[in-house]
C-alpha positions as CSV (number, residue, x, y, z in Angstrom):
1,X,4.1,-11.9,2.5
2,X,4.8,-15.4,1.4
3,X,7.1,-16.5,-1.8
4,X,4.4,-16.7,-3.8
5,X,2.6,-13.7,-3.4
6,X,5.8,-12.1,-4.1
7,X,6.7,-13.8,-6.8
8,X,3.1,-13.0,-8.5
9,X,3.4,-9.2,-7.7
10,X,6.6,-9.3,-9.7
11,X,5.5,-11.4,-12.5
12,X,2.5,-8.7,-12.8
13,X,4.8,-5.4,-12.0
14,X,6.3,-7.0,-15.1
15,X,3.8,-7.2,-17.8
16,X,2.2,-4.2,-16.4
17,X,5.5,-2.6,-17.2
18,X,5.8,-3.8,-20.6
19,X,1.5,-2.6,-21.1
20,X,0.6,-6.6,-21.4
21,X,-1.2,-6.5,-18.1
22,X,-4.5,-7.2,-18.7
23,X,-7.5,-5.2,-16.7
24,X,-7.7,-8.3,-14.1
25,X,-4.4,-8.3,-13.6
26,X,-3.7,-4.7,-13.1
27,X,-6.4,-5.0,-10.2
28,X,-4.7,-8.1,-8.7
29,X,-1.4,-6.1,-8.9
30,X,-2.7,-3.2,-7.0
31,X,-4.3,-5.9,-4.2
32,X,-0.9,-7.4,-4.2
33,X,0.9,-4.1,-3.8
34,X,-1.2,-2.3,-1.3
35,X,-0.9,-6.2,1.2
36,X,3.2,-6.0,0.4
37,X,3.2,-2.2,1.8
38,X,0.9,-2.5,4.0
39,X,2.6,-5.4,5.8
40,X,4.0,-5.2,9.3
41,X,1.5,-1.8,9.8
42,X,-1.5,-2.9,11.9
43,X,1.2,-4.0,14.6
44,X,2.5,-0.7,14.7
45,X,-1.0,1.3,14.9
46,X,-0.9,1.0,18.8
47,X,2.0,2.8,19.3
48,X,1.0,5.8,17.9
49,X,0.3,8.6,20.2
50,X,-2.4,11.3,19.6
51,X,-1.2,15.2,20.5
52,X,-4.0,18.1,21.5
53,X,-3.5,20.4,19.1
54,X,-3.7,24.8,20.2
55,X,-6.2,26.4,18.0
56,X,-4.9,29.8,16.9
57,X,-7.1,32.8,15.9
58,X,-6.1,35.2,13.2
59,X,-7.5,38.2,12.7
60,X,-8.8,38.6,9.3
């Protein structure tokens, strides 16, 4: 995420903080947020390795 992405997603943590974020920028926020976590996760989607799973009956 670039400088001013970052620097936008502050500036809106911010005011949502102090309840002066306004309905548009609360959704621009949460755009902002989800990128910054998300970043760096696709790359590390092929690594993950799937285990068969053992079914276990129960008696009920």
């Amino acid at each position: 995420m670039d400088a001013i992405k970052l620097t936008r997603l502050n500036c809106l943590f911010e005011k949502a903080l102090d309840n002066n974020a306004k309905l548009v920028e609360q959704h621009e926020l949460k755009q902002l947020y989800n990128e910054y976590v998300n970043e760096g996760r696709n790359q590390n989607k092929s690594k993950v390795i799937t285990l068969p799973f053992k079914v276990v009956k129960t008696a009920i």
